[in-house]
C-alpha positions as CSV (number, residue, x, y, z in Angstrom):
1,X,-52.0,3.5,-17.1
2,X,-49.9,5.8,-19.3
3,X,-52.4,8.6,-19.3
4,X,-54.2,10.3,-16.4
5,X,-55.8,13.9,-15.5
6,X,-54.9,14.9,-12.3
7,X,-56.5,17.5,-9.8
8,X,-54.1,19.2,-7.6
9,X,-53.7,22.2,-5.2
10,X,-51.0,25.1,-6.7
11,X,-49.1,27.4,-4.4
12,X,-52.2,30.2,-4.5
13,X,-55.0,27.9,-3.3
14,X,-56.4,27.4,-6.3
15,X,-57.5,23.7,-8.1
16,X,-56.2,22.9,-11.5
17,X,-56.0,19.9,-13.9
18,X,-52.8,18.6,-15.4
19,X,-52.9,15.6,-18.0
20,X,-50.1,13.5,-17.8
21,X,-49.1,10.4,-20.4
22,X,-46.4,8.5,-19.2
23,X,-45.0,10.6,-16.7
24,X,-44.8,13.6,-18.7
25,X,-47.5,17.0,-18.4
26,X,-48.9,17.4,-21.8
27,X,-50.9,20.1,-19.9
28,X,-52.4,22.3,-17.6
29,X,-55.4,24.2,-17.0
30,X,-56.4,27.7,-15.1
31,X,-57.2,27.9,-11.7
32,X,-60.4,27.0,-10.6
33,X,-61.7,28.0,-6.6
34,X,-63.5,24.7,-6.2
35,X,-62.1,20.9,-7.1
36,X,-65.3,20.5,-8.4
37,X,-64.7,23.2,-10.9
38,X,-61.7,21.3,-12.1
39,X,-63.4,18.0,-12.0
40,X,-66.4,19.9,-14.3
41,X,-63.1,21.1,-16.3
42,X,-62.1,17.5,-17.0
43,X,-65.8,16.5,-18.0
44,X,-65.6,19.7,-20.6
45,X,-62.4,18.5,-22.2
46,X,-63.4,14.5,-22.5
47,X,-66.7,15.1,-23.7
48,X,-65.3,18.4,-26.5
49,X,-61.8,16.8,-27.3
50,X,-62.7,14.7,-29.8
51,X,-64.0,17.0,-31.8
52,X,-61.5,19.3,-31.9
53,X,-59.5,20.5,-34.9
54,X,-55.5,20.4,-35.5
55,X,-54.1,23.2,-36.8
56,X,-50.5,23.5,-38.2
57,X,-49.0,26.8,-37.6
58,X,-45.6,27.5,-39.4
């Protein structure tokens, strides 16, 4: 697969989400105290992303 969210454990304890495509982290999100938090946070994000606007900033 070349895309994937990923929930991980940073240094401070806390749960966050990185997306990945092929290899490379397109992003990642805030902290969250629970995984489930960050699994909601991955819900949130597949279900609002496609309606989300681009903006070009110059």
């Amino acid at each position: 697969m070349a895309h994937k969210f990923e929930v991980y454990k940073d240094k401070a304890g806390e749960f966050r989400v990185r997306f990945k495509y092929n290899s490379e982290i397109i992003f990642s999100t805030e902290g969250y105290s629970t995984k489930s938090g960050a699994q909601r946070a991955i819900e949130s994000i597949k279900k609002h992303v496609p309606e989300a606007p681009t903006e070009v900033v110059e």
